[in-house]
N, C-alpha and C positions, 0 to 999 in steps of 0.2 A: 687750562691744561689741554682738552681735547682740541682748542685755538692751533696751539704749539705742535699737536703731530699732524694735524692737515696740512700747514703749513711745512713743516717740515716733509709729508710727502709731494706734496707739492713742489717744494725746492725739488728734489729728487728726480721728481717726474720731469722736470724743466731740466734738468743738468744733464739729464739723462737720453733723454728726446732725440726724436731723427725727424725733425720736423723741415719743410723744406726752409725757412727765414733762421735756424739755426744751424742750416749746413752752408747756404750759401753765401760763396764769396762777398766780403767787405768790398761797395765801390769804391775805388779811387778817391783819396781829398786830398792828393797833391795835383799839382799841375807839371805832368811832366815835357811840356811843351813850352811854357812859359820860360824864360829864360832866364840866366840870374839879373841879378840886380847891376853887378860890373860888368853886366854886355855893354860895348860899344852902342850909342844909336845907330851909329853908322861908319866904317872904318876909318879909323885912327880919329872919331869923333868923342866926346865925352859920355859916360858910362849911362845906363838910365838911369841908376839912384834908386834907394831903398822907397822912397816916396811913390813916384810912380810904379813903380814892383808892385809894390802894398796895393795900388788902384788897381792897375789891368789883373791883380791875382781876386780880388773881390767882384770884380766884374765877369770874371772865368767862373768864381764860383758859385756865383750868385743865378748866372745862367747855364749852368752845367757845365761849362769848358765845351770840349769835345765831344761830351757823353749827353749833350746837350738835343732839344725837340729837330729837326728841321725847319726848316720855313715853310713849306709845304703842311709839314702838321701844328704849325703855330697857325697857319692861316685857315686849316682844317677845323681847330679848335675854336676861331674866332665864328668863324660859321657857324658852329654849331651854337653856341652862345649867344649869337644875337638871333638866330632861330627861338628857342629858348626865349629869350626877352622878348621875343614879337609874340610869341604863344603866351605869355605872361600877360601882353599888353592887349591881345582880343580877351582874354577871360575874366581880368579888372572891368572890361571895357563891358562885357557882360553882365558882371557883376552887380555896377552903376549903373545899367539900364533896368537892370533888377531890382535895385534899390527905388529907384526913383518911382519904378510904378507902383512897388509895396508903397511908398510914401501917398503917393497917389490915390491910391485905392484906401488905402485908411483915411485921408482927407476926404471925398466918398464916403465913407461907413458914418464917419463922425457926423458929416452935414446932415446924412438921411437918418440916423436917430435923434441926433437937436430937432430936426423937421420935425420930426413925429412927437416928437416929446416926452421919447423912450427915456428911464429912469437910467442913471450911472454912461450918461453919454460926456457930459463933462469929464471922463476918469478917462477916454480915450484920448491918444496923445496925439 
């Protein structure tokens, strides 16, 4: 029962709201630039057809149309990204050097207690 009025103030609170993602405008999901399907390819040529409509309108939309990155910040973005991967790839790279010496150094620990013929040295790995 108390489930049912939270929730319900809740709806309320949400229906109610001046929040900025429920005042602002719906983007565009038509393409008003794309052209119909019976355009000429080219005058007094044959129409382009529902077929290729249906592609170049999935390829508009799939890349934003017009409301789409630049090339400028699509190449912005790639920068930064393989920045990102190269920073990735020195701290692995760290990592592994990291690793190797702890390996190291327990290969160390272990020889100089079998040396000595310290008790529980066979239990290191």
């Amino acid at each position: 029962m108390a489930s049912d009025t939270y929730a319900a103030k809740a709806g309320i609170a949400a229906s109610v709201g001046s929040s900025p993602w429920a005042t602002a405008q719906a983007k565009k999901k038509d393409i008003p630039w794309l052209p119909p399907p019976n355009t000429p390819l080219y005058p007094g040529g044959p129409p382009l057809g529902r077929t290729y409509w249906l592609f170049l309108r999935e390829i508009a939309l799939r890349l934003d149309g017009i409301y789409g990155k630049s090339i400028a910040e699509i190449n912005g973005s790639v920068v930064s990204i393989q920045d990102a991967v190269n920073l990735v790839q020195v701290v692995a790279q760290e990592a592994q050097a990291s690793a190797i010496a702890n390996s190291n150094a327990i290969d160390v620990i272990k020889d100089v207690a079998e040396g000595n013929s310290l008790t529980g040295w066979e239990n290191i790995p």
